[in-house]
VOKOL-500061 format. One line per 5 residues: number of its first residue (from 1); for each residue x, y, z of N, C-alpha, C. Coordinates in Angstrom, 2 decimals. Layout:
BEGIN
NUM	X Y Z X Y Z X Y Z  ...
//
This chain:
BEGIN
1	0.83 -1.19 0.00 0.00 0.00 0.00 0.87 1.25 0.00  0.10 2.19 -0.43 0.98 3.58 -0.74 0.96 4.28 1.10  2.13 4.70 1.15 2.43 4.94 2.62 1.69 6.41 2.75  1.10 7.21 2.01 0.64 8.18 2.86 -0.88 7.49 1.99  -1.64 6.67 1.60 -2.63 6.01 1.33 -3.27 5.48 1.54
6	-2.14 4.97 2.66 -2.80 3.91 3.84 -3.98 4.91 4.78  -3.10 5.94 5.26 -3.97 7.08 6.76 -4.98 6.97 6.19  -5.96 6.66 6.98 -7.45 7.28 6.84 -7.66 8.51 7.07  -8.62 9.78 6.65 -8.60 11.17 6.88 -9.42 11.13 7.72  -9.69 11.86 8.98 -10.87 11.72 9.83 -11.23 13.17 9.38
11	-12.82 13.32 9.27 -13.57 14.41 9.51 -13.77 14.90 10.83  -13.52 16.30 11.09 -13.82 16.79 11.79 -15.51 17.19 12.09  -15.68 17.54 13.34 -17.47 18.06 13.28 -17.88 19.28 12.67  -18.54 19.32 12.01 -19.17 20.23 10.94 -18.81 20.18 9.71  -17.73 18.88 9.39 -17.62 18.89 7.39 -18.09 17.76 7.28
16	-19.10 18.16 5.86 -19.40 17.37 5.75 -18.89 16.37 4.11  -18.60 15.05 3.84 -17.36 14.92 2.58 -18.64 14.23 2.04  -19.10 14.56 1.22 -20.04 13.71 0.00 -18.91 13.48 -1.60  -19.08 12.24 -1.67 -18.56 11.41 -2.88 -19.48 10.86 -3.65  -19.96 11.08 -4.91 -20.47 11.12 -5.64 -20.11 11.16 -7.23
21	-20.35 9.76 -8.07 -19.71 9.72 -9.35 -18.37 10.10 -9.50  -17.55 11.21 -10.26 -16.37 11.19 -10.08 -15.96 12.08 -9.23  -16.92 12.93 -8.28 -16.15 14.25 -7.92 -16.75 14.15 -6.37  -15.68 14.88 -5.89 -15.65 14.97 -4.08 -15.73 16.28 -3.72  -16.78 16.24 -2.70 -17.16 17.29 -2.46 -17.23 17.42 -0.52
26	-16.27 18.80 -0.18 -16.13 19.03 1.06 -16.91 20.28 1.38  -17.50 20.17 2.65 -18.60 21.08 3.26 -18.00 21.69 4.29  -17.94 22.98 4.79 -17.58 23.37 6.17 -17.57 24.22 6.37  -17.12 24.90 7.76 -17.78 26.71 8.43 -16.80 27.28 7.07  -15.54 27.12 6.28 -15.15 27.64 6.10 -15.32 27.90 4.48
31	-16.15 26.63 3.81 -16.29 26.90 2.60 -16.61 25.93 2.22  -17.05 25.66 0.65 -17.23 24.63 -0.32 -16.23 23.89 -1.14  -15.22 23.20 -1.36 -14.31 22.32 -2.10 -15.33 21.70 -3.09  -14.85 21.69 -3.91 -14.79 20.41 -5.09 -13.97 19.87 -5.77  -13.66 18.35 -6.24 -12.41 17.96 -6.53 -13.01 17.21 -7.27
36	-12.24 17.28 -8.44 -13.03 15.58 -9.46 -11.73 14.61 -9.30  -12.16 13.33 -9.35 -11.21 12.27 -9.64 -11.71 11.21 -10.05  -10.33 10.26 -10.05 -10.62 8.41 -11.14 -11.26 7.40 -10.52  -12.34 7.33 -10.85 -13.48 6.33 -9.49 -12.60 5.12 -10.19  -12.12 5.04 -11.56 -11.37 3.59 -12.51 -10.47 3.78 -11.43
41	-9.60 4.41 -10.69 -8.21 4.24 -10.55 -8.29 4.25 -8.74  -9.31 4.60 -8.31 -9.78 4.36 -6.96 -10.99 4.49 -6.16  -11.05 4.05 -5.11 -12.70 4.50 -4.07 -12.76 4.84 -2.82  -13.30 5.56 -2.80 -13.61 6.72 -1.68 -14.70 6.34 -0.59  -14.63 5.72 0.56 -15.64 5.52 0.88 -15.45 6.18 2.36
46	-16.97 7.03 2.58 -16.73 7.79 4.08 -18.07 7.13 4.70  -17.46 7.09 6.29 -17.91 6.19 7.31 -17.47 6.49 8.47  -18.41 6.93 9.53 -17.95 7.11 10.94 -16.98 8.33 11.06  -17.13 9.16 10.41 -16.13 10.45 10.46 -14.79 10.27 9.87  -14.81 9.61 9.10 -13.69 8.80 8.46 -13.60 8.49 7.47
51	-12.91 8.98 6.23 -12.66 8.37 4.97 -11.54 8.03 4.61  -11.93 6.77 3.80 -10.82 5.77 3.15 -10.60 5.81 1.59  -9.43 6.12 1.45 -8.90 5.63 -0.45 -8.81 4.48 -0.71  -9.04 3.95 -1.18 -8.31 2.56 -1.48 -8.39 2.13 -3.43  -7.04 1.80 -3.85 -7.24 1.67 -4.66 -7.87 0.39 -5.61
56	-8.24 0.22 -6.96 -8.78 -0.76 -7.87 -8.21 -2.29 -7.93  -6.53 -1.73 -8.53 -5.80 -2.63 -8.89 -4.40 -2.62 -8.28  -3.45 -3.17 -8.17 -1.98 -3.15 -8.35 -1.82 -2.45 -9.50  -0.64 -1.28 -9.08 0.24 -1.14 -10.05 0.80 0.34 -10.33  1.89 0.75 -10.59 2.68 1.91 -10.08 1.69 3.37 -10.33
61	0.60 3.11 -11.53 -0.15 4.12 -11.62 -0.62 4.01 -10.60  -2.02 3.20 -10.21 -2.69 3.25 -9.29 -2.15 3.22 -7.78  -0.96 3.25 -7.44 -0.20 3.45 -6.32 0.09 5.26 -6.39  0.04 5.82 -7.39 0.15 7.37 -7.55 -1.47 7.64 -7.36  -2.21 7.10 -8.00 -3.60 8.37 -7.61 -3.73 7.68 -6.07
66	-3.13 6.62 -5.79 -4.01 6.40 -4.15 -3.67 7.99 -3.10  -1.98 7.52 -3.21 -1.60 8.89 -2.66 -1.90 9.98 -2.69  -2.51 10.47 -4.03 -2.45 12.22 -4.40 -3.69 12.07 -4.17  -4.85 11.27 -4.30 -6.37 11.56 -3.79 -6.66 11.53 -2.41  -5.73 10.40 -2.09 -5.79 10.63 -0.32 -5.19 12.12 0.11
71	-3.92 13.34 -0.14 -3.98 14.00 0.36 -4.55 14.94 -0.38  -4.76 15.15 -1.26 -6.24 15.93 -2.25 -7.28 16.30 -0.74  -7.92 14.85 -0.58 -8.85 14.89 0.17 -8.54 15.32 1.79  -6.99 15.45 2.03 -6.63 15.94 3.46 -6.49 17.15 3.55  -6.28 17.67 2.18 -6.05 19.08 2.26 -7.63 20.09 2.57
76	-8.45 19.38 1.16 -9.71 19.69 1.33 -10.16 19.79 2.36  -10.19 18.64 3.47 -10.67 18.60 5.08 -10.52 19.54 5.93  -9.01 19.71 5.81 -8.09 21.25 6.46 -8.53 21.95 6.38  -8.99 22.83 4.86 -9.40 23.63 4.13 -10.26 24.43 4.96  -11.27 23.39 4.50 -12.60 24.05 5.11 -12.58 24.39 6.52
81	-12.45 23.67 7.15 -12.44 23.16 8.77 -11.60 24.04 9.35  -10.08 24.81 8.87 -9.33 25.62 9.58 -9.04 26.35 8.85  -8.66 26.60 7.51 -8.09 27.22 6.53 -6.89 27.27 6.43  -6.04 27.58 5.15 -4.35 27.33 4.91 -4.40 28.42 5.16  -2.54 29.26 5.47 -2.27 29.86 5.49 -0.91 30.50 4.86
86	-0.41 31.18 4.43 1.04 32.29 4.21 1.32 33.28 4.90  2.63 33.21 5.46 3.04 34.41 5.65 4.21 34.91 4.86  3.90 36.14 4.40 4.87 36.50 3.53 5.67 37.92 4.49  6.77 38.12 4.11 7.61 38.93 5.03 8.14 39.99 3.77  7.79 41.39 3.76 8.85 42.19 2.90 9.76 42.68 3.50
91	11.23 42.93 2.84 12.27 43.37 3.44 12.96 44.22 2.72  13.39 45.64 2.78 13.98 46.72 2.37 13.38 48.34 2.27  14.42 49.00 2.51 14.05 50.60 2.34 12.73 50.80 1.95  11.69 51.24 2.65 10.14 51.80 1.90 9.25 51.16 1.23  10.06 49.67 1.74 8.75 48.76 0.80 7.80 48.44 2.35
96	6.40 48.90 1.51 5.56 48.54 2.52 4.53 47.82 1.57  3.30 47.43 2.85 2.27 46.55 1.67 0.82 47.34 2.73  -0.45 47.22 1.87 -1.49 48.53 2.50 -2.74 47.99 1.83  -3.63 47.05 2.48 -4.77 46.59 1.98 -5.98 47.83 2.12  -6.30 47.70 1.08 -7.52 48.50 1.30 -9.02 47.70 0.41
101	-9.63 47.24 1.24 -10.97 46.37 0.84 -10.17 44.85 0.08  -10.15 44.74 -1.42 -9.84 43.39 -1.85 -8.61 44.21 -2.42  -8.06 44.83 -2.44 -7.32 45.32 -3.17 -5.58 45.22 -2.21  -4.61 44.52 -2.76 -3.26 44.77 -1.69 -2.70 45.53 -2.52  -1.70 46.44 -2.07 -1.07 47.90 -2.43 0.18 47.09 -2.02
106	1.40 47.31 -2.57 2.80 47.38 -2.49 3.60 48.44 -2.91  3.97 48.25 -1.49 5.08 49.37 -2.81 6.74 48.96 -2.68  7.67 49.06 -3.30 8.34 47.71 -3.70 9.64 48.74 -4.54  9.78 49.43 -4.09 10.85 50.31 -5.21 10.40 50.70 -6.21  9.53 50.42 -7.24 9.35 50.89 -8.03 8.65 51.82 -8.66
111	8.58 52.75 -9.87 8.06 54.06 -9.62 6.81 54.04 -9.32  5.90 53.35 -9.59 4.66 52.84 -9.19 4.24 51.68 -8.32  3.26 52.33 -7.30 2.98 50.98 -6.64 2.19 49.82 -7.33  2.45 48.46 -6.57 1.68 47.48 -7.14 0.52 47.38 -6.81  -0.64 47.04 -7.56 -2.07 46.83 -7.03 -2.33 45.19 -7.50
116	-2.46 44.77 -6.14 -2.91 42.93 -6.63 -4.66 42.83 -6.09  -5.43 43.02 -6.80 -6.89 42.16 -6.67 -6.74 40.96 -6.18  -7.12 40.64 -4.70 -7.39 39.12 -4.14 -8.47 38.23 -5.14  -8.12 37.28 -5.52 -9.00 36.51 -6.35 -10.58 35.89 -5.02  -11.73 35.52 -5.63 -12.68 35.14 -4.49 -12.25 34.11 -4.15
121	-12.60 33.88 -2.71 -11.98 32.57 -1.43 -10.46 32.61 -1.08  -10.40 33.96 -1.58 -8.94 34.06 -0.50 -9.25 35.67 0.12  -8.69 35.32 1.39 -8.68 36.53 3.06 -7.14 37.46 2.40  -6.69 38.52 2.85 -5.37 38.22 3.35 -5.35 40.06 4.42  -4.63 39.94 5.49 -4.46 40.20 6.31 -3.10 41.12 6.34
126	-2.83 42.85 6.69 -1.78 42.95 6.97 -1.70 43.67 8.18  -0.81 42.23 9.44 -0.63 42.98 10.59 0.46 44.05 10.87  1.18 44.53 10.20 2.14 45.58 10.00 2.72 45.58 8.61  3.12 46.80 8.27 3.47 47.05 6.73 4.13 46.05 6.23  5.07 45.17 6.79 5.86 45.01 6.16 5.65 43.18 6.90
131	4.33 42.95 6.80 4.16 41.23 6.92 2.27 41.31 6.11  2.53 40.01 5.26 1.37 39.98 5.04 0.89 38.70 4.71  -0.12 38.42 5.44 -0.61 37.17 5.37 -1.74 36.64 4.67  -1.75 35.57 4.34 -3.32 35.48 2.80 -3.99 34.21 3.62  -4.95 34.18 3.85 -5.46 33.03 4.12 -6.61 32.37 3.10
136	-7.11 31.01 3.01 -8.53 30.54 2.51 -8.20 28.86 2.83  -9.58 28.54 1.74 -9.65 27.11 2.10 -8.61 26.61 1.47  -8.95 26.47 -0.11 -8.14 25.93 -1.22 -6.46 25.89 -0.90  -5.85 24.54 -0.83 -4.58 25.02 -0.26 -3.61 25.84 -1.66  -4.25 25.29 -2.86 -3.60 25.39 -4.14 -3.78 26.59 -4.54
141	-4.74 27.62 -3.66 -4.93 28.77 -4.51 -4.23 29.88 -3.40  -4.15 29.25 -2.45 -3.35 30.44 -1.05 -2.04 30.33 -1.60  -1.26 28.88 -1.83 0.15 29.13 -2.60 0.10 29.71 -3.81  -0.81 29.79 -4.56 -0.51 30.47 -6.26 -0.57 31.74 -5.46  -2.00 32.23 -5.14 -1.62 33.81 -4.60 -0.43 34.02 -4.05
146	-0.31 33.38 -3.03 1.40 33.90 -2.48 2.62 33.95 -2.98  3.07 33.16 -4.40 3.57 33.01 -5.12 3.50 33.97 -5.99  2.49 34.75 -6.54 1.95 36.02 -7.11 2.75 36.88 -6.53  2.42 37.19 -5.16 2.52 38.26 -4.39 4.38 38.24 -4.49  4.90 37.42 -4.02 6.53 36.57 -4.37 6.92 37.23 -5.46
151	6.54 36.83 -6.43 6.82 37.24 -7.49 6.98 38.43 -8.25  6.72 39.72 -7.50 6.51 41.12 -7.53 7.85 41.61 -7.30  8.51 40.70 -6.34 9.78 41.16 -5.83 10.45 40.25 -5.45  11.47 39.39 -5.89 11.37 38.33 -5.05 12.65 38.70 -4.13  13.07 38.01 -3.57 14.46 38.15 -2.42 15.65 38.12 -3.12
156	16.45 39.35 -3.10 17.86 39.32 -3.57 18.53 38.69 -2.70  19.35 38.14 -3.45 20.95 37.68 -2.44 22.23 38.40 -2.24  21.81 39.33 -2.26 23.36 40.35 -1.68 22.54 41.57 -0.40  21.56 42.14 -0.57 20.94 43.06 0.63 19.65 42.02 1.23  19.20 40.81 0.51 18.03 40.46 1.23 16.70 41.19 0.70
161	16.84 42.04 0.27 15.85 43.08 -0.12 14.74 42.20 -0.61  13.69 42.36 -0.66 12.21 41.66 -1.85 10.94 40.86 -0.43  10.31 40.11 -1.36 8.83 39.35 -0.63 9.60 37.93 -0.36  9.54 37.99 0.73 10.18 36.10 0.83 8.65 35.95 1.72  8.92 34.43 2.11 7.94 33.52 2.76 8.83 33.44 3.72
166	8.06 33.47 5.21 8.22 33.65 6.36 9.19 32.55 7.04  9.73 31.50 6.09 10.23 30.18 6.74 11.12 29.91 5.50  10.82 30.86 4.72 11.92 31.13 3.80 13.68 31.64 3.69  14.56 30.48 4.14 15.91 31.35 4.08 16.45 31.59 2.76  17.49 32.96 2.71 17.16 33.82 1.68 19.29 33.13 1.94
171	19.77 32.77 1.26 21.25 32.87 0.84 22.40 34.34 0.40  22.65 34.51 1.44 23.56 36.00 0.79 24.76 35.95 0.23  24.90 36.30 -0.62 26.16 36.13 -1.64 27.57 37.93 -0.90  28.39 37.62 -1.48 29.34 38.63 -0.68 29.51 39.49 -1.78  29.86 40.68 -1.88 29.30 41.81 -2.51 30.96 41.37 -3.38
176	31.16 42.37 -4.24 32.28 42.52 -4.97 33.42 43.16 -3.87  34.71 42.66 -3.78 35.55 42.97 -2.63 36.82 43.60 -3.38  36.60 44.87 -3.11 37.73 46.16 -4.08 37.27 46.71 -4.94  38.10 47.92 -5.01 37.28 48.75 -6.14 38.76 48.42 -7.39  38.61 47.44 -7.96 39.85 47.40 -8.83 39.67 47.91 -10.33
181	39.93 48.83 -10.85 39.36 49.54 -12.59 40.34 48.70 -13.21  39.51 49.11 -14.63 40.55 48.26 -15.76 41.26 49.14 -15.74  42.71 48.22 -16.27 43.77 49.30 -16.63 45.30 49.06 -16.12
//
């Protein structure tokens, strides 16, 4: 058996996981999931606050969807039930970040600030200028956003400067040592 395939996912109280034809569907305080998958390549069966993957047949495919539907479906659980999270950290001279309604403001060195529109089912939160956090259910769409947000600036390696992730170490390289001209 596939080693993270084996765990059963337990539901927590208040989600509710309906499986139905090919697509899985998670309920909870925090939102709606939907996930389609290979009923050919596995089965889903929930029971007692508890659901099980298990796959069809032997064999290196079906040893891959056991795994990725089993944590598909762990993430989904999370999701709803607590929500994912990012923290993103900016670092350098005057870069700050400044939510106003759905809208995050950066400003980032450049002559213009950035304006990022939160996509719907994602939160994000800034407890001081210069930390900002995104929350929702979807774990796949809190990392693309944050990865977005990343991507605006990302972390140099000689001042550190840019958007890193909070658990993110940043490698510093050593600056040029002498002022030596051609000649």
């Amino acid at each position: 058996m596939s080693k993270v395939g084996k765990v059963p996912v337990k539901i927590p109280e208040g989600v509710k996981v309906t499986v139905k034809d090919a697509t899985i569907v998670v309920e909870g305080p925090h939102g709606r999931l939907v996930q389609d998958y290979r009923p050919d390549r596995v089965e889903i069966k929930v029971a007692d606050g508890v659901a099980t993957v298990t796959r069809r047949q032997e064999g290196k495919e079906y040893r891959a969807f056991h795994g990725l539907y089993r944590s598909l479906l762990a993430n989904m659980v999370h999701g709803v039930s607590q929500k994912w999270e990012k923290h993103l950290l900016i670092k350098g001279l005057g870069y700050r970040a400044r939510l106003q309604g759905r809208k995050l403001t950066l400003d980032l060195g450049y002559s213009q600030p950035v304006e990022y529109e939160l996509p719907e089912g994602i939160e994000a939160e800034v407890p001081n200028p210069n930390e900002v956090i995104i929350r929702g259910a979807d774990k796949q769409q809190v990392g693309q956003v944050a990865a977005k947000i990343r991507a605006f600036r990302k972390p140099e390696p000689y001042k550190g400067k840019g958007i890193r992730y909070k658990d993110e170490i940043v490698l510093h390289k050593a600056g040029k040592l002498g002022g030596q001209g051609a000649g």
